[in-house]
C-alpha positions as CSV (number, residue, x, y, z in Angstrom):
1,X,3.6,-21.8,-26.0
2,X,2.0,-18.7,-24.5
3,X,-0.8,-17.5,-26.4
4,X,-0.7,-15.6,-29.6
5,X,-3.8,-13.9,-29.8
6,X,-5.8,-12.1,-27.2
7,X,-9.3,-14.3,-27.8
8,X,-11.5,-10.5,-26.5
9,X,-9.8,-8.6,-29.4
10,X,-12.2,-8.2,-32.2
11,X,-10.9,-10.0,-35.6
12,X,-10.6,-8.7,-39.0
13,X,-9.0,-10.4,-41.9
14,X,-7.3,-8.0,-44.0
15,X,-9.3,-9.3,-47.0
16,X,-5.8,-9.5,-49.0
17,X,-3.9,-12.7,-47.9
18,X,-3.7,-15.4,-49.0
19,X,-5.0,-19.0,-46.8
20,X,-3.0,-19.7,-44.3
21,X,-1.3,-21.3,-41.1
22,X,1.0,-20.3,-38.2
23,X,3.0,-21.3,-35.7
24,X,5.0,-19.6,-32.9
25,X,8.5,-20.5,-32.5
26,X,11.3,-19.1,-31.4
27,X,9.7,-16.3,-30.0
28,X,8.2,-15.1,-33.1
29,X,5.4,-16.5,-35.6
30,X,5.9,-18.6,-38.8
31,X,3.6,-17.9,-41.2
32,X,3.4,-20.7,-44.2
33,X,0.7,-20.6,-47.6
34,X,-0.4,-23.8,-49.1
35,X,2.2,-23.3,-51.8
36,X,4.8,-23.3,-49.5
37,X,5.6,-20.1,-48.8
38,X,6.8,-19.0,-45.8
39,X,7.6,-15.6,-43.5
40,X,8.3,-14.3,-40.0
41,X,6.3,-12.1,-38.7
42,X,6.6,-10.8,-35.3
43,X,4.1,-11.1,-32.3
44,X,3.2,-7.7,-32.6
45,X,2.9,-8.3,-36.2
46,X,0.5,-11.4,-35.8
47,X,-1.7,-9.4,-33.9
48,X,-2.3,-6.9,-36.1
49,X,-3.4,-9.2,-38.7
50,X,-5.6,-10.7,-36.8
51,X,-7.2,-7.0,-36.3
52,X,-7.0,-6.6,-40.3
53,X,-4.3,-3.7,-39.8
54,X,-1.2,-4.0,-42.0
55,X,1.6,-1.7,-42.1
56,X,3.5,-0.5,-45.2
57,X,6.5,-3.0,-43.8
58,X,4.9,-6.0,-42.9
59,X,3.2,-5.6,-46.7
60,X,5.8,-5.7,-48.1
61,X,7.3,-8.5,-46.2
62,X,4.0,-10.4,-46.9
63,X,4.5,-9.3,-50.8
64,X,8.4,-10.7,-50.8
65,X,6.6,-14.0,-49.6
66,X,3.6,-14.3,-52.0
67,X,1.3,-13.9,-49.0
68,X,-1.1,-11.4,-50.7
69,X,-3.5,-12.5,-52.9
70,X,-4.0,-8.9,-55.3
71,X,0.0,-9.1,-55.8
72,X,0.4,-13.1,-56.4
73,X,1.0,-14.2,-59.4
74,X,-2.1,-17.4,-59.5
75,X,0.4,-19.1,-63.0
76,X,3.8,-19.1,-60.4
77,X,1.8,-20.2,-57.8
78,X,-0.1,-23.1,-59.6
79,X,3.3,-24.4,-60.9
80,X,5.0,-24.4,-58.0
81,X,2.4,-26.4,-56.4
82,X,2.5,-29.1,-59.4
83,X,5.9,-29.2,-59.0
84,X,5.7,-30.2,-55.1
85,X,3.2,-32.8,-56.3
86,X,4.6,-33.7,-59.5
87,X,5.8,-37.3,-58.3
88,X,1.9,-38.2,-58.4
89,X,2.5,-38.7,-61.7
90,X,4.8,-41.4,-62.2
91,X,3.5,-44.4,-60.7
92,X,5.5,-47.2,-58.5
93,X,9.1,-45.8,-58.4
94,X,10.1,-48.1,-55.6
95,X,10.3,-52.1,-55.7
96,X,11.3,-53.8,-52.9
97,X,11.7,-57.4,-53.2
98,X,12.2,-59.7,-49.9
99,X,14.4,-62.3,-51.6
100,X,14.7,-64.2,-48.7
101,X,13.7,-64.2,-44.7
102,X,17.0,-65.9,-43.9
103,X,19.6,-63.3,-41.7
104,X,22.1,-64.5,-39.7
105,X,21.9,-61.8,-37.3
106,X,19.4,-61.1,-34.5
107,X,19.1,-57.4,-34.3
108,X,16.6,-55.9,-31.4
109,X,14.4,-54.3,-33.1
110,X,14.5,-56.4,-36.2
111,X,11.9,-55.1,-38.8
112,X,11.7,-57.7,-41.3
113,X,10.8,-60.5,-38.7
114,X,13.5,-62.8,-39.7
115,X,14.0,-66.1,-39.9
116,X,16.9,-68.8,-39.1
117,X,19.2,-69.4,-42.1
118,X,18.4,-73.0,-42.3
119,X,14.8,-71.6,-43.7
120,X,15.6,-72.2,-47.2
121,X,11.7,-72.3,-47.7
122,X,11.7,-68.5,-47.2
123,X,14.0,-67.8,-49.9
124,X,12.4,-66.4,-53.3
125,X,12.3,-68.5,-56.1
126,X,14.2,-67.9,-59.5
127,X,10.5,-68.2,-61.3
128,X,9.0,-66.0,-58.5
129,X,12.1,-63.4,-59.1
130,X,11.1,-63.2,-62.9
131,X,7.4,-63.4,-62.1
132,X,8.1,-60.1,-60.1
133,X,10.1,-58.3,-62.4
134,X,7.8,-58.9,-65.3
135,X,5.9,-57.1,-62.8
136,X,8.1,-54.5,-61.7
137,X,8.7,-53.2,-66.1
138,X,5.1,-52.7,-66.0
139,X,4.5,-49.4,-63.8
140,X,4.0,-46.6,-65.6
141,X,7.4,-44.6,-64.2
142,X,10.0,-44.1,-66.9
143,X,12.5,-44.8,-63.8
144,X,12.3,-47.6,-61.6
145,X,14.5,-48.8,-58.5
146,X,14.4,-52.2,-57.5
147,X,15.6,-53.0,-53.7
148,X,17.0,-56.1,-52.4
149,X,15.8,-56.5,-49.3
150,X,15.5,-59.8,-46.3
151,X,16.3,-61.1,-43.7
152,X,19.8,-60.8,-45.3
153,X,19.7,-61.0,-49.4
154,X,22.7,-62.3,-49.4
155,X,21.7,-65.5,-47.9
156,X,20.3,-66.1,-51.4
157,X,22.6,-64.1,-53.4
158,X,21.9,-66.6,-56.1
159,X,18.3,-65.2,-56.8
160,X,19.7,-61.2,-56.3
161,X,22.0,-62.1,-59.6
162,X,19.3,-63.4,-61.7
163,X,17.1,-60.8,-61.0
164,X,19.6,-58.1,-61.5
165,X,20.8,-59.9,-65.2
166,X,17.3,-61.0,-65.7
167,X,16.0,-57.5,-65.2
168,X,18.8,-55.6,-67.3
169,X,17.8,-57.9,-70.3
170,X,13.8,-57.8,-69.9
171,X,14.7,-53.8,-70.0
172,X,15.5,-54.0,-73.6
173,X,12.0,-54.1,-74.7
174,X,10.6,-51.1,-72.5
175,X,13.9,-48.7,-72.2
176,X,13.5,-48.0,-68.5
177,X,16.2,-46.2,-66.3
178,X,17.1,-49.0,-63.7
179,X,19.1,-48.7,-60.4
180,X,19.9,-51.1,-58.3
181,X,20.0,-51.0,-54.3
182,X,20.7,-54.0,-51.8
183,X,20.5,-53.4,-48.0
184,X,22.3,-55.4,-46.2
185,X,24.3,-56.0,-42.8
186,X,27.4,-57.4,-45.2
187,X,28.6,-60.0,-42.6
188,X,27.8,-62.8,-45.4
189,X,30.0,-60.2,-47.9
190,X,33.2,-61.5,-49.9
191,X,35.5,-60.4,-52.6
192,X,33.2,-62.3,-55.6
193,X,29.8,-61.1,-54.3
194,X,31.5,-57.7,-53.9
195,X,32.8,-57.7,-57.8
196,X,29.4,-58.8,-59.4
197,X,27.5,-56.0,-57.4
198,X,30.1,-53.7,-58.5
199,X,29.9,-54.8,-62.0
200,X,26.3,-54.2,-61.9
201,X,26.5,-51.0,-60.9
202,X,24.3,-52.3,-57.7
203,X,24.1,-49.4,-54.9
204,X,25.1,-50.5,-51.3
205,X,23.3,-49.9,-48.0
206,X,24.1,-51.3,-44.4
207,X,23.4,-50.0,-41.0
208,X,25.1,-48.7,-38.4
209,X,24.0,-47.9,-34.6
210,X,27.1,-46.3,-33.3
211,X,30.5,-47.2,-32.1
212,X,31.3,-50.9,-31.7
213,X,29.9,-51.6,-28.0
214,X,26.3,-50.1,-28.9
215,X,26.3,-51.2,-32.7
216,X,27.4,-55.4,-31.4
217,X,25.0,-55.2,-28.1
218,X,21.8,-54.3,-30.8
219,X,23.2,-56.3,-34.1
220,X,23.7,-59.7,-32.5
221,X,26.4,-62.0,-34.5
222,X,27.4,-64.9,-32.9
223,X,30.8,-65.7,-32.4
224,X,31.6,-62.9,-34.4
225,X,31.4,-58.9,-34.3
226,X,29.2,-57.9,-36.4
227,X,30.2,-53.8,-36.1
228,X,33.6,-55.1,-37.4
229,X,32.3,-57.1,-40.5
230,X,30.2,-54.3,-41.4
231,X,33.2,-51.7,-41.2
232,X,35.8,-53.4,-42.6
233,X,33.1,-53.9,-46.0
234,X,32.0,-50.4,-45.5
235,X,36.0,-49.4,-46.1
236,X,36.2,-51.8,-49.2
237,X,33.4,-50.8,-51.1
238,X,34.2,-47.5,-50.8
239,X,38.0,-48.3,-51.4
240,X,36.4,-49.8,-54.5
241,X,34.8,-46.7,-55.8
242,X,37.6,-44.6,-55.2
243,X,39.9,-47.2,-57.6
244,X,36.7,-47.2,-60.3
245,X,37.1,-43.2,-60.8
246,X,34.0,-42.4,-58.7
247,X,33.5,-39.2,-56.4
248,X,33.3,-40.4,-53.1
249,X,31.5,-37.0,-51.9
250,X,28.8,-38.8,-54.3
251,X,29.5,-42.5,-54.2
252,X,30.1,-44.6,-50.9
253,X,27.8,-47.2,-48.8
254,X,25.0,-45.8,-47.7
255,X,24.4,-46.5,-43.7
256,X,21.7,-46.1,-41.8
257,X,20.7,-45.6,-37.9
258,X,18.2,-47.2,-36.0
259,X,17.9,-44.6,-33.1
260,X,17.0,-47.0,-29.6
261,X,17.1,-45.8,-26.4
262,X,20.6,-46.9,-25.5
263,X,21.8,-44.8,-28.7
264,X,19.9,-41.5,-26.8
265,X,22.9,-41.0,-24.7
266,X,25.7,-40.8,-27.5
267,X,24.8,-38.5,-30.5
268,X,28.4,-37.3,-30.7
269,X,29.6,-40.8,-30.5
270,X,27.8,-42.0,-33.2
271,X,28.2,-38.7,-35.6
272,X,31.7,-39.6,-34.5
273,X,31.4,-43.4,-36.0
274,X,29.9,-42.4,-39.2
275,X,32.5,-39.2,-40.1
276,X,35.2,-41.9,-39.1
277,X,34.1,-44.2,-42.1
278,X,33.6,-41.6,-44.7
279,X,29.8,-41.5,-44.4
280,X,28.6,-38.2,-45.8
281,X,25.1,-38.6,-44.9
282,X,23.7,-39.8,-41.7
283,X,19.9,-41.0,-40.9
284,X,19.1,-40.5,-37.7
285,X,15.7,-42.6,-37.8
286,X,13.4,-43.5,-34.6
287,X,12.3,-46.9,-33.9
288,X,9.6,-48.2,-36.0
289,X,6.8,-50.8,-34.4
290,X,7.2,-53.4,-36.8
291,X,7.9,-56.7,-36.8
292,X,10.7,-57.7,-33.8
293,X,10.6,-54.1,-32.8
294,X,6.7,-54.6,-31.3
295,X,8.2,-57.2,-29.1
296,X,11.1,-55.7,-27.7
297,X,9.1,-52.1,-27.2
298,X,10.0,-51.7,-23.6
299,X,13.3,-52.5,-23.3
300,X,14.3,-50.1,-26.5
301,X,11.4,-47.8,-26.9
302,X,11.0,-44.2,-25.5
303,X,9.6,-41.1,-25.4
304,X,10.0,-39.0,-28.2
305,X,10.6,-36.1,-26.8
306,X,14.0,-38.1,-25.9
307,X,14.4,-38.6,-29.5
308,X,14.0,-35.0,-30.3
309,X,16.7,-34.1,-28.0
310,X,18.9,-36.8,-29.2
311,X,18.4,-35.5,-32.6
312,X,18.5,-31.8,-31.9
313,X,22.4,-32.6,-30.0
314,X,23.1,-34.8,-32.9
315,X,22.3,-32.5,-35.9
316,X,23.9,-29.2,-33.8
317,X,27.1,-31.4,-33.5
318,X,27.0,-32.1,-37.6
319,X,26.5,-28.2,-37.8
320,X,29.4,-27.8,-35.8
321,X,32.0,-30.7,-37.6
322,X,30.1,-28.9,-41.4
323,X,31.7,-25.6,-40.0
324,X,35.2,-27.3,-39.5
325,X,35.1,-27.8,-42.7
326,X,33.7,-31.7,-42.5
327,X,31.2,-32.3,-45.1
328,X,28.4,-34.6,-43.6
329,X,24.3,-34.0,-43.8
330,X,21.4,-35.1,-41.9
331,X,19.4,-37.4,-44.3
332,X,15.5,-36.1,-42.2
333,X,16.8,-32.1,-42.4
334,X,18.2,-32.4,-45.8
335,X,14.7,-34.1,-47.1
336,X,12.7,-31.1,-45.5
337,X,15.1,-28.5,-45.9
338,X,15.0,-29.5,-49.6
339,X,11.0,-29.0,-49.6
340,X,11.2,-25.7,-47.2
341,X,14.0,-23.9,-49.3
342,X,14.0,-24.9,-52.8
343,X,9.8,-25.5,-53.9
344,X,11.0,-29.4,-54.6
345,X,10.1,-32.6,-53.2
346,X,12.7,-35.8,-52.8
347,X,9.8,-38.2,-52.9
348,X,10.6,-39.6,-50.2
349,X,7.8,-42.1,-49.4
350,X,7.4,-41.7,-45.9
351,X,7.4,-37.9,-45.8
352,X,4.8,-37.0,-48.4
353,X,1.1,-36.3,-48.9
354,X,-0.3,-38.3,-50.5
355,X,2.2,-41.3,-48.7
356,X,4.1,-43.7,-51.6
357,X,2.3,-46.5,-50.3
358,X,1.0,-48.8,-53.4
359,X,1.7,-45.5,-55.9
360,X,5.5,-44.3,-55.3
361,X,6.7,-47.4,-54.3
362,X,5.5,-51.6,-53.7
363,X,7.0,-54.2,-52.0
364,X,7.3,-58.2,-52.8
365,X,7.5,-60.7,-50.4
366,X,10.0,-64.0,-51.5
367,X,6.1,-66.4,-51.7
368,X,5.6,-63.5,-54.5
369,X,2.9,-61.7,-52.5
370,X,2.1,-58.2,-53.1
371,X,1.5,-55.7,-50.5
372,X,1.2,-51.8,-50.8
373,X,4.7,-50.9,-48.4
374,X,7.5,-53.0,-47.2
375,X,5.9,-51.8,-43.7
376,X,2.1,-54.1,-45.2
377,X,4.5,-56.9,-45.8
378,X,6.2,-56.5,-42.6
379,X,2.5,-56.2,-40.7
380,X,2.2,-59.9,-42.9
381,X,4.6,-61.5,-40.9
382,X,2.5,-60.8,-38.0
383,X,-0.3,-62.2,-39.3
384,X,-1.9,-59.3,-40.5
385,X,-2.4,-59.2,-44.5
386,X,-4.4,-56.1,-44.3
387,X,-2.3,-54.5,-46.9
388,X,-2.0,-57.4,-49.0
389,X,-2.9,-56.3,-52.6
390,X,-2.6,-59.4,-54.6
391,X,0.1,-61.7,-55.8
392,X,3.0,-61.7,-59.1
393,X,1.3,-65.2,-60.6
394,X,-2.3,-63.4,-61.4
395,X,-2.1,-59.7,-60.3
396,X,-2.6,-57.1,-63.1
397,X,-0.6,-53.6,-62.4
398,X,-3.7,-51.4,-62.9
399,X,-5.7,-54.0,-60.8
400,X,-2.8,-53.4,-58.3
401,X,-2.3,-49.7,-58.5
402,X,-6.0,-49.3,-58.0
403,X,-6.4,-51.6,-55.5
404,X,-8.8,-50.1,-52.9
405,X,-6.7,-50.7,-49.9
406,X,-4.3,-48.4,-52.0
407,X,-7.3,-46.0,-52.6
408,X,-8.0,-45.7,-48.6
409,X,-4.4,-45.5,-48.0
410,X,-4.3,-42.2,-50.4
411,X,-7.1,-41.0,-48.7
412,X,-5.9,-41.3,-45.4
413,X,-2.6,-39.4,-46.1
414,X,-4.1,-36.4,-48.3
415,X,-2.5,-34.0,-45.3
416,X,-5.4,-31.5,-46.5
417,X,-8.1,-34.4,-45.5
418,X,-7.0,-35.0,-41.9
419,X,-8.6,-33.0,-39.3
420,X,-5.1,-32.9,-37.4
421,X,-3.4,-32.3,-40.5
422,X,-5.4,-29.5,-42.8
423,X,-4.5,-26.3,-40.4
424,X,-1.0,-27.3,-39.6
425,X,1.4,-25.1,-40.2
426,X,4.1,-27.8,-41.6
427,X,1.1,-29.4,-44.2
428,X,3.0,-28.2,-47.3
429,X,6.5,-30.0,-46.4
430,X,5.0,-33.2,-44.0
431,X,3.4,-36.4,-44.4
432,X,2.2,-39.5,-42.3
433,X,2.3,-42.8,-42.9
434,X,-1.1,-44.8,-42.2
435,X,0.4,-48.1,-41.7
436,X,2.2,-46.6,-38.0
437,X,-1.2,-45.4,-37.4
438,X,-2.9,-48.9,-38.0
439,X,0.0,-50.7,-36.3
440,X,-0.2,-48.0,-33.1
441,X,-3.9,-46.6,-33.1
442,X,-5.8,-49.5,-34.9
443,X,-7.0,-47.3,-38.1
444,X,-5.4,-45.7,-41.1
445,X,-6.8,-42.8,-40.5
446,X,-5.3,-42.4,-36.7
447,X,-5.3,-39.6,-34.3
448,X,-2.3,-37.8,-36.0
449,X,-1.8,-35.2,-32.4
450,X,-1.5,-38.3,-30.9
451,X,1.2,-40.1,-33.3
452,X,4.6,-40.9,-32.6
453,X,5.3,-39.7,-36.3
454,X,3.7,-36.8,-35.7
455,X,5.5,-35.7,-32.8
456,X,9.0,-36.8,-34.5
457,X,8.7,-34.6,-37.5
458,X,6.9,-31.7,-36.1
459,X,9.8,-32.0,-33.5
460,X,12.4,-32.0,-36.6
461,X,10.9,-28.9,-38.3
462,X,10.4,-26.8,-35.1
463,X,14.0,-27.4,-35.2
464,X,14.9,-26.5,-38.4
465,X,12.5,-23.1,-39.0
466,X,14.5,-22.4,-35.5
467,X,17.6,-22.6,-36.9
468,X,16.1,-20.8,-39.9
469,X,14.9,-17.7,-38.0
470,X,18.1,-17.2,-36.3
471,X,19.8,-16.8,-39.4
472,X,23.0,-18.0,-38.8
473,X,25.2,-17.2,-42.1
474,X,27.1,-20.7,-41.9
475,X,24.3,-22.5,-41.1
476,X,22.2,-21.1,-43.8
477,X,25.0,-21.9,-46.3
478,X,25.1,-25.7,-44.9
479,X,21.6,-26.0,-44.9
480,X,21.4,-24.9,-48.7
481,X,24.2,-27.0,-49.5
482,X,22.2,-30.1,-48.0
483,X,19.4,-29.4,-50.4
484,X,21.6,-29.5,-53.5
485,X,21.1,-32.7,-55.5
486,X,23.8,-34.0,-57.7
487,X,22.8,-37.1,-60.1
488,X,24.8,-40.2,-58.8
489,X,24.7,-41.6,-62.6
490,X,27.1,-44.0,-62.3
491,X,24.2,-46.6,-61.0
492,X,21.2,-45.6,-63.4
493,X,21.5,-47.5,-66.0
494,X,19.5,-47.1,-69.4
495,X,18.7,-49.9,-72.4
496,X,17.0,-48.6,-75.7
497,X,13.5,-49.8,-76.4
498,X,13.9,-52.2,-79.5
């Protein structure tokens, strides 16, 4: 980046605008406010700001953006910056119980640090499952998700089911919305599992790493291909909810990506893999260093300016198919696009400020542990408990939700505490998550400049407010479709308090 600013020229704010950052891209400067907002102003522009001078024009264009304090309107402003933080207010959304450790797949950079299927003493107990959502019905969010998660939970489907009736009658007494999500490879699917999942309304997720050579090389199944189990269950259930009634623009399995570095060289390939199955979103998500993952790091791992141009090809290609008139989003773009163009927030836990971690969301390992982020409980299987927050036999919620590990993980993802993070230009849309910077840096707090994170969603959103300042018409009309947020009803499910 060249420089902006001519350090001998004397500076002289304007008095009248409002705090904030920039950034140059694209060959002019972005200008955002802590509400939000955000402008383009040229080079030229920025300097004359910097000497205090503004032109009838660029006031105006600083008006149309709320960037002037004597023409902002302080009750607009204040709401839409409650509104971007209005998911502080609802406690634990996200409940992610680890039913079992069991998978019968090795995947490279396994996350959930798996263990052999005959290790029936990692599967959760019935009484632990109830334990847990006793638990779960107490947080203080009128809408609550709980997430089967493993090794593979359906190597102890039996405990999924109870929770999932045990839950939907506990619900009586408290009259919560409830959905229901299970992430799974689906190689241990079959018709009779499939019918009870659909008859609870239970949401699907699987992954997905490409066409069949990439996906069976880094999803190991013995004897078997595991690309081809998880397709042909990924055409079911959605041949399912097409016979049920249900729009398949809204409701189909959910896949997701786990970007290594032999994936880097395909990003058409794999758009390719996902359009072919009827996927309508696509998550293009870099490696993690969790569990497995930490110990295959140099045979998968790489730099992330390789990921940035894997995603930047990737998302252009998407552009490209959206044009053609094939409807499929980004899942990272349409999460910060959603922020950038519309005021709102997703709450998606990883991408926020303050992070989810032990107040949007908690996860529950199958002993009936505790721990502040599926990421904590990972760490756990490492040896690490230091997000360990309590357990389901004696643990109180507020106890739980005021843990102080949960305390210091709020503080140190508060983007306007962090020295790296306060004068960034993408604070009002970003967010870190201080487990990666434990796990990486050895603190919470990290170095974000330094963070892989960092560098993958700055990388993302230089991207995007590029695409944004060209102004192409289709892509602007793509981009604002992505941000458009249709209820998928069908799987909240509601039971009147008694």
């Amino acid at each position: 980046m060249t420089r902006l600013i001519d350090a001998s020229l004397p500076a002289k704010s304007p008095g009248r605008l409002v705090p904030l950052r920039f950034r140059e891209i694209d060959g002019s400067v972005l200008l955002t406010s802590t509400f939000g907002d955000w402008v383009f102003v040229s080079r030229e522009e920025f300097r004359s700001l910097y000497q205090g001078v503004v032109t009838p024009e660029l006031e105006r264009k600083l008006a149309d953006h709320s960037f002037l304090r004597d023409q902002l309107d302080p009750e607009r402003a204040a709401e839409a910056l409650a509104q971007r933080k209005r998911f502080l207010g609802y406690g634990p959304i996200l409940h992610m119980l680890v039913v079992t450790l069991r998978c019968n797949q090795t995947c490279v950079y396994c996350h959930a640090s798996r263990a052999d299927m005959d290790r029936v003493d990692t599967d959760m107990t019935p009484a632990t499952a109830e334990k847990c959502v006793d638990f779960i019905l107490r947080s203080t969010s009128p809408r609550l998700t709980i997430e089967f998660q493993g090794g593979e939970p359906l190597a102890n489907f039996e405990t999924v089911k109870h929770v999932i009736d045990y839950a939907l009658e506990r619900n009586r007494a408290y009259g919560k919305e409830l959905e229901f999500t299970m992430v799974s490879n689906l190689s241990l699917m079959d018709d009779e599992k499939l019918e009870f999942l659909l008859s609870r309304k239970v949401q699907i997720c699987t992954s997905i790493d490409g066409p069949a050579r990439l996906h069976d090389k880094q999803r190991i199944l013995v004897g078997e291909s595991s690309h081809a189990k998880a397709v042909h269950w990924i055409r079911r259930i959605n041949e399912r909810y097409a016979e049920l009634g249900l729009d398949p623009v809204l409701y189909h399995v959910e896949a997701l990506l786990t970007t290594t570095r032999a994936a880097l060289e395909h990003p058409k390939e794999i758009v390719d893999t996902y359009v072919d199955l009827g996927c309508r979103a696509i998550f293009l998500r870099p490696l993690d260093p969790f569990g497995f993952a930490n110990k295959t790091y140099k045979a998968i791992e790489y730099e992330r300016r390789r990921y940035r141009e894997f995603y930047e090809a990737a998302v252009d290609y998407i552009l490209e198919l959206n044009k053609q008139g094939t409807q499929v989003l980004e899942r990272f773009a349409s999460i910060l696009l959603t922020k950038i163009l519309t005021g709102e927030d997703p709450n998606f836990l990883d991408l926020r400020s303050p992070s989810g971690a032990g107040v949007g969301g908690l996860a529950y390992n199958y002993d009936g542990s505790i721990y502040a982020s599926d990421e904590g409980r990972m760490l756990r299987e490492t040896g690490d408990e230091a997000f360990l927050l309590g357990h389901v036999d004696t643990a109180k919620y507020r106890d739980i939700v005021t843990h102080e590990t949960v305390r210091s993980l709020l503080v140190a993802s508060n983007l306007d505490a962090l020295p790296d993070c306060v004068n960034c230009t993408y604070n009002p849309y970003c967010g870190v998550k201080p487990e990666h910077s434990y796990a990486t840096q050895g603190s919470i707090h990290g170095r974000t400049r330094e963070s892989q994170i960092c560098a993958v969603h700055k990388g993302i959103q230089d991207y995007l407010f590029k695409k944004l300042k060209q102004g192409d018409p289709a892509e602007l009309e793509i981009f604002r479709r992505w941000t458009t947020v249709r209820e998928r009803s069908h799987f909240v499910q509601t039971s009147s308090a008694s």
